[in-house]
C-alpha positions in Angstrom: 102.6 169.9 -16.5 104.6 166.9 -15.5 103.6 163.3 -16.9 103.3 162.4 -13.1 101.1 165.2 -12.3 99.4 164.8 -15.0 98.6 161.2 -14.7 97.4 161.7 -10.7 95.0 164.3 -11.5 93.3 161.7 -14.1 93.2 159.1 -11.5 91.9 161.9 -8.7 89.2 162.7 -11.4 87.9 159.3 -12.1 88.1 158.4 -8.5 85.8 161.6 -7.8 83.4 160.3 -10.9 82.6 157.1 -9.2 82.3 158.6 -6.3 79.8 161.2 -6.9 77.9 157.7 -9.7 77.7 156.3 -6.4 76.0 158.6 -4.7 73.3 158.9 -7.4 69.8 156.9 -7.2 67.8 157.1 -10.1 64.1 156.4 -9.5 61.8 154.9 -12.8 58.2 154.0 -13.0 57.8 149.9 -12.7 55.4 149.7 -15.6 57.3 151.3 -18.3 61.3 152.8 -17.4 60.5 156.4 -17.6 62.1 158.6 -15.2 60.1 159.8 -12.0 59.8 163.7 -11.6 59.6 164.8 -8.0 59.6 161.8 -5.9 60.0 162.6 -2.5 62.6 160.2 -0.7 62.7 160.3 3.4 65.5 159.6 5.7 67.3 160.9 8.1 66.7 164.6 5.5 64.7 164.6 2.8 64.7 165.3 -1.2 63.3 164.9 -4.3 64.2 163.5 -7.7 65.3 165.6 -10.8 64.2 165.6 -14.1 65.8 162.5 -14.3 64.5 160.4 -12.0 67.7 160.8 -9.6 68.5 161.7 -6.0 71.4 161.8 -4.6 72.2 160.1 -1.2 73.9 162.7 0.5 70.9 164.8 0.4 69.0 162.7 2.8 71.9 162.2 5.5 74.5 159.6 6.8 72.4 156.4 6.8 73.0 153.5 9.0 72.0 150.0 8.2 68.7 150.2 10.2 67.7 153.3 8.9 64.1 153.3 7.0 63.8 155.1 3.5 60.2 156.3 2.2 60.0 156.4 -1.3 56.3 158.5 -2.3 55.3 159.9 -5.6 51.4 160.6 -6.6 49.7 157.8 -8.6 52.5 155.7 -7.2 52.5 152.7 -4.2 54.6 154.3 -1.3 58.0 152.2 -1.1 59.6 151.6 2.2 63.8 150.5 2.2 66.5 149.9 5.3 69.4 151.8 4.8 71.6 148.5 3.9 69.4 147.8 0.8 69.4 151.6 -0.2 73.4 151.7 -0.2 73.5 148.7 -3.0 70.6 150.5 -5.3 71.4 152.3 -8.0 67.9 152.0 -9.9 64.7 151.7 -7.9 61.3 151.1 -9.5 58.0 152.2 -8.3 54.7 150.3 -9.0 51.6 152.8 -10.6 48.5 152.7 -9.0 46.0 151.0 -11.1 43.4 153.9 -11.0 46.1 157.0 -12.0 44.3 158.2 -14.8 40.6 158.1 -12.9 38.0 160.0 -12.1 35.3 159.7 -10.0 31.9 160.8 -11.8 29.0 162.2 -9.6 25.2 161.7 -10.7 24.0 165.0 -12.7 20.8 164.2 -10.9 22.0 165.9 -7.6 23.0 169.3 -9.6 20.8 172.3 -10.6 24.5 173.1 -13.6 25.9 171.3 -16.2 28.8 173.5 -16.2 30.1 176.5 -14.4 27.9 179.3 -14.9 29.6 182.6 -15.3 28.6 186.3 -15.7 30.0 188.2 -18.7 31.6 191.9 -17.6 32.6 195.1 -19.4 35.8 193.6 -21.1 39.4 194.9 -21.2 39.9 198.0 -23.8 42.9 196.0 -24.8 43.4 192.2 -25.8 46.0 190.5 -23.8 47.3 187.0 -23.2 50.8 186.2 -20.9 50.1 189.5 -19.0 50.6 190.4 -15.4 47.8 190.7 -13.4 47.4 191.8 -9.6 44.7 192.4 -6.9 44.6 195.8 -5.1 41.9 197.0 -3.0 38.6 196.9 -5.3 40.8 197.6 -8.7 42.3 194.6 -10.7 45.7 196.1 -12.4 46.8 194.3 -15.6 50.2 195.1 -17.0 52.0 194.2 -20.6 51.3 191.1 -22.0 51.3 189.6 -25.7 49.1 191.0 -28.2 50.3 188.9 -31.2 47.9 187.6 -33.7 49.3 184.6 -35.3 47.8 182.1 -38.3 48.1 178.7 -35.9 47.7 176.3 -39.3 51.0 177.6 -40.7 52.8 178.6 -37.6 52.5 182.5 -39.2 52.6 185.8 -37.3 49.7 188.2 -39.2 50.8 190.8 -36.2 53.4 190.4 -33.5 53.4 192.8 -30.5 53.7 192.8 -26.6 51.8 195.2 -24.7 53.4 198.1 -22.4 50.2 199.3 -20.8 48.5 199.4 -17.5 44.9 198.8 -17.6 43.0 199.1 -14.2 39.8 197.7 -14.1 37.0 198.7 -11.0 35.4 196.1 -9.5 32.5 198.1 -7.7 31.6 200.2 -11.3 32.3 197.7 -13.6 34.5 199.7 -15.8 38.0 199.7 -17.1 40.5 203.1 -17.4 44.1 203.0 -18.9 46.8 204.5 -17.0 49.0 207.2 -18.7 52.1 205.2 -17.3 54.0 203.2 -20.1 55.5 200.3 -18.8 58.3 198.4 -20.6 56.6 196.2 -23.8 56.7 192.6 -22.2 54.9 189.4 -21.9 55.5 186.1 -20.1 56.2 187.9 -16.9 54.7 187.8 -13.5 53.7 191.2 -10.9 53.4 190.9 -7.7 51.8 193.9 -5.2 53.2 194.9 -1.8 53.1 198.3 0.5 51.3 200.5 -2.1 53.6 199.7 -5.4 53.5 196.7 -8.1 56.8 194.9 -9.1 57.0 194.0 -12.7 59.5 191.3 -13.0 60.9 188.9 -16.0 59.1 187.6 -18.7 60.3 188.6 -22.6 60.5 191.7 -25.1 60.5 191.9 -29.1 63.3 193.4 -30.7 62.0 196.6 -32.9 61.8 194.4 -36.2 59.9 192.1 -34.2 61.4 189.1 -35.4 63.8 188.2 -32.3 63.0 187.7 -28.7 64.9 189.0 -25.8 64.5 188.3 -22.1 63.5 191.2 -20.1 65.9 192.2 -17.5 64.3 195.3 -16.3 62.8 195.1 -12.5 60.1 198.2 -12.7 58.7 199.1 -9.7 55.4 201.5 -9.8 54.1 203.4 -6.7 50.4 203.6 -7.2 49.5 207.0 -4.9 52.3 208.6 -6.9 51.7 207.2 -10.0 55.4 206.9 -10.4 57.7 204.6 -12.2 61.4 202.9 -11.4 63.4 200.8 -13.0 66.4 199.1 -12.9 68.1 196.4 -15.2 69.0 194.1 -12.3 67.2 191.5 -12.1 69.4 188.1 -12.1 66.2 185.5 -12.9 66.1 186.0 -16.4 63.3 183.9 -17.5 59.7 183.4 -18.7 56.6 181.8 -17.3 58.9 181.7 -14.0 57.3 180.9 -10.9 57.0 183.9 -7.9 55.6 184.6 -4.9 55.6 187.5 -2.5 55.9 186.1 1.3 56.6 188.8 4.0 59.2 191.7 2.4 60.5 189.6 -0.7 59.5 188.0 -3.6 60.6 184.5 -4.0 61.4 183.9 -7.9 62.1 180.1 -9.2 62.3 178.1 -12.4 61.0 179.2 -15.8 62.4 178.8 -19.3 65.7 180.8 -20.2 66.3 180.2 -23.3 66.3 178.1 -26.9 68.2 175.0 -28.6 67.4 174.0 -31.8 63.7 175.1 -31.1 63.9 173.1 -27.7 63.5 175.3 -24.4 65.9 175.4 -21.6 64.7 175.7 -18.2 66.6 176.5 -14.9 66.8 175.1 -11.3 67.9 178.4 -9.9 65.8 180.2 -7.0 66.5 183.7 -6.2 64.8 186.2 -3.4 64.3 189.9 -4.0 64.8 192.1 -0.7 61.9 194.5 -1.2 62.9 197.2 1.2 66.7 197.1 -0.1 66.3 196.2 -3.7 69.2 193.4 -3.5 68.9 189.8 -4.9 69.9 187.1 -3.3 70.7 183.4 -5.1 69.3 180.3 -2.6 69.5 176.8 -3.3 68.3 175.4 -6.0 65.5 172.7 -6.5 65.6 169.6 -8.4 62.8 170.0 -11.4 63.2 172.4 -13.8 60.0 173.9 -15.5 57.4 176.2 -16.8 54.4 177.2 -14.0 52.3 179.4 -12.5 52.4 180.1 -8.8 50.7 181.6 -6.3 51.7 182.2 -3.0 49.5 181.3 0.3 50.7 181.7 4.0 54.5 180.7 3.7 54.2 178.0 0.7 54.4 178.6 -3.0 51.8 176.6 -5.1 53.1 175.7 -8.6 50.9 174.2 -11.2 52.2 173.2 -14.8 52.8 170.2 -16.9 54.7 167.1 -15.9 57.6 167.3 -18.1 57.0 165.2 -21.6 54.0 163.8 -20.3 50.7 164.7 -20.8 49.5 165.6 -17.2 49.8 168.2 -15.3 51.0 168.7 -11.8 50.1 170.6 -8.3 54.2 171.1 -6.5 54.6 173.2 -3.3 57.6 175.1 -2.1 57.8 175.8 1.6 59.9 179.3 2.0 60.8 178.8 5.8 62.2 175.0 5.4 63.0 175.3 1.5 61.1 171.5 1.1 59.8 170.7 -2.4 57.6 168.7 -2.8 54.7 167.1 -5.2 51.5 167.5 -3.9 49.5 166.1 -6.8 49.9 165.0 -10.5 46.9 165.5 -12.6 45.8 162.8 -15.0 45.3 166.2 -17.6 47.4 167.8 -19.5 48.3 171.6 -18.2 50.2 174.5 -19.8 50.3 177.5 -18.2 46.7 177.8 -16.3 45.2 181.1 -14.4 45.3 180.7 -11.0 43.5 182.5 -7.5 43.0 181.4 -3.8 39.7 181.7 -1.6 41.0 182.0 1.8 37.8 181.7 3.5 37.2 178.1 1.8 40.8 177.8 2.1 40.4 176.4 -1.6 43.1 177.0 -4.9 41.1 177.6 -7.9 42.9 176.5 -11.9 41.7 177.6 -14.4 42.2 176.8 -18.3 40.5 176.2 -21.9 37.2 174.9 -20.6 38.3 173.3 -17.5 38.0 174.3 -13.7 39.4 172.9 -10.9 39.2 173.9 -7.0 41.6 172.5 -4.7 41.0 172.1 -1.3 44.3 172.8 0.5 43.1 170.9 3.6 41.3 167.8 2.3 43.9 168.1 -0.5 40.7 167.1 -3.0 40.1 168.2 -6.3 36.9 168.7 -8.3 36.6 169.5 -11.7 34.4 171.7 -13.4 33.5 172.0 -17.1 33.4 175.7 -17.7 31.9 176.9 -21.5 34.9 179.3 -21.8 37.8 178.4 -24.5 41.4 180.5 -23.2 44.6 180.2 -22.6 47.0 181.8 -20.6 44.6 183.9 -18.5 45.1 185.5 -15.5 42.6 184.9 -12.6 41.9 186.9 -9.3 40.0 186.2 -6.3 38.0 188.9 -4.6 35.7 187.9 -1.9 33.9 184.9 -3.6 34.1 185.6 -6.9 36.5 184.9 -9.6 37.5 187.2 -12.3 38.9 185.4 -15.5 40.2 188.1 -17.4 42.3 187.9 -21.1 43.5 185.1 -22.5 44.3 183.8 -25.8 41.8 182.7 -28.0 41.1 180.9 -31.5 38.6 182.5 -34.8 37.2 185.6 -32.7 36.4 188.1 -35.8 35.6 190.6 -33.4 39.0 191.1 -31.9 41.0 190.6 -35.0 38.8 193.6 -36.3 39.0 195.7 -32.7 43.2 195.0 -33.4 43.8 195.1 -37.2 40.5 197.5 -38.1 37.3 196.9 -39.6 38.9 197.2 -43.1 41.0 194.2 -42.8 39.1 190.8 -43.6 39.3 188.4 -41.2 41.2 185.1 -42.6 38.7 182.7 -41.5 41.7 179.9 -41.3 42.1 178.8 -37.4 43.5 182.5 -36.1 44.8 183.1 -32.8 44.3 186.5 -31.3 44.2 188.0 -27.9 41.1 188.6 -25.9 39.7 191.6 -24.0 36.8 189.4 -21.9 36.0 189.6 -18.2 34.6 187.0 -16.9 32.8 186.5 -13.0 32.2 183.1 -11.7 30.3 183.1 -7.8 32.3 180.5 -5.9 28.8 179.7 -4.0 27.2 178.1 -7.6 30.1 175.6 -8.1 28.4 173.6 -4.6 25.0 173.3 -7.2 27.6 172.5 -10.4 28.4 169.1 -11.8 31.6 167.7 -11.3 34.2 165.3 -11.8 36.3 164.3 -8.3 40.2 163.7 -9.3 41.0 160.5 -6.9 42.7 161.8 -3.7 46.8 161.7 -4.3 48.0 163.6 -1.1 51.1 161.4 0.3 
């Protein structure tokens, strides 16, 4: 390459690096200089910030001078700008609300509960936490799913071991069968049903040691009347505790961690669809936050809940599959991992579940009231049939009883702080929580 050539391209290149720095807005809370997650900016289109606090200006159109910018982010004072004071920003700061971390307590007096009273079932015949779990008909089906037993005090596996069954529990007998179907050993993965068959999709698999972890690439498809299963190793969305949703004839699949650095996870911005009646993927646009969640699809939008990134709080986030807006809907002054979720369509109300907490969400008032629940799990699954909710698995610390159901009843439980899978069913009446005690998170909808 000639000197000359050479030389232009370096100029070209640091020409198109200010170009694209001056494109980039970075928004950062007033009080303190953090970055703000999921700010959504409004102009002539609209956006939301990264994981770094930053838009960029071509996403929300070719502004003119007059042009009016709205700057909105939950717990935050809405921030209005004209297009000519947007185009000299590079940092913009928005004030907190003085009353983010609130609640609002309601007088005990007026309730006949304390806490969310709940009705004990026949539980699973297996122990699972980080499972797959699906409505269909009057049967719950729970697939996979981690069955590790691990000494939390000194971060040491006593047994390490993801699940391949398919438990089916009925609803109208209270009783649980397992299926004769192995599915692939997984956990961390999501299933979705549509047309008669469960998709099995992402999540991770032990190598046969088990000391190494692998990301499941295997899309299994199971057709219930037929008791068949099909696979295929082509699924592109590599990842765990992703975020999916069925709408229509696909499954909409989004975020989720993809891998490890120095013990730090890596998450991914990529969205991808799966054509259920060809069995293609298909890569969309991405979206600007990269997380961990759970999701649950209702009507055309994809609910997300997980935890604000570094912060302790959690976070409601929608994404709209027709128009492809994201968007923060609420951040929760509490911190959330990966939390059980199921929708009441007659209340038209989004239930979250996780440790002892409860929270129902109304999706038109957009207010949330939180329940103390006497229940102590973690990454449960949760379904909604009629109005009741079934809280099923989880993991759980010092249960004796299901390190003996796991390990046998020779083995000594070691009474240090153990975590092991649990096989519980739980039923909560959706009616009881208008009688319960609760806590009203302030209203945050923009």
């Amino acid at each position: 390459m000639s000197q000359k050539r050479f030389l232009c391209l370096c100029v070209f290149g640091f020409i198109l690096g200010l170009l694209q720095a001056q494109d980039k807005v970075r928004v950062l809370d007033g009080k303190n200089d953090t970055p703000l997650v999921g700010v959504n900016v409004v102009a002539v289109k609209s956006t939301v910030t990264d994981e770094e606090g930053f838009f960029h200006l071509e996403n929300i159109g070719v502004l003119s001078d007059s042009d009016t910018i709205t700057l909105s982010h939950i717990g935050y004072e809405t921030k209005k700008m004209m297009g000519y004071e947007m185009k000299k920003e590079r940092v913009i700061y928005l004030i907190p609300r003085s009353y983010l971390i609130e609640e609002i307590s309601v007088s005990k007096e007026k309730f006949k509960y304390e806490s969310v009273v709940y009705e004990a079932l026949t539980p699973l015949k297996y122990g699972v936490y980080s499972f797959g779990a699906t409505l269909v008909g009057d049967s719950i089906f729970v697939i996979g799913g981690d069955a590790t037993i691990k000494d939390e005090s000194y971060s040491h596996y006593i047994y390490k071991h993801n699940s391949g069954k398919l438990q089916i529990y009925d609803i109208k007998n209270d009783c649980w069968s397992v299926s004769k179907t192995k599915f692939s050993n997984r956990a961390n993965h999501n299933i979705h049903y549509a047309k008669g068959k469960i998709y099995v999709l992402g999540g991770k698999r032990l190598s046969p040691n088990p000391e190494k972890e692998y990301l499941n690439d295997l899309v299994e498809v199971y057709d219930i009347q037929q008791e068949l299963l099909l696979s295929s190793n082509s699924n592109p969305h590599q990842a765990v505790d992703f975020a999916s949703g069925l709408y229509e004839d696909a499954i909409i699949v989004m975020n989720g961690a993809i891998r490890k650095h120095k013990d730090k996870k890596i998450h991914t911005h990529k969205v991808h669809l799966f054509d259920l009646n060809t069995g293609y993927w298909y890569e969309m646009d991405t979206v600007p936050c990269a997380y961990e969640a759970t999701a649950i699809a209702v009507d055309s939008v994809l609910y997300q809940v997980g935890r604000v990134k570094n912060q302790a709080m959690g976070f409601i986030n929608s994404y709209h599959f027709l128009s492809g807006i994201y968007r923060t809907e609420a951040i929760l002054p509490f911190l959330l991992e990966r939390p059980a979720l199921a929708y009441n369509e007659e209340k038209r109300t989004l239930y979250i579940y996780e440790r002892s907490m409860l929270l129902a969400y109304d999706l038109e008032t957009k207010e949330i009231c939180r329940y103390r629940i006497d229940l102590d799990l973690m990454y449960s699954q949760m379904v909604c049939k009629g109005n009741y909710l079934y809280i099923i698995g989880g993991k759980v610390l010092d249960e004796d009883s299901e390190f003996k159901k796991i390990m046998g009843e020779e083995f000594e439980f070691p009474g240090e702080v153990i975590s092991v899978p649990s096989s519980s069913l739980f039923r909560v009446d959706v009616n009881t929580l208008a009688s319960t005690k609760f806590n009203k998170v302030p209203d945050r909808s923009l």
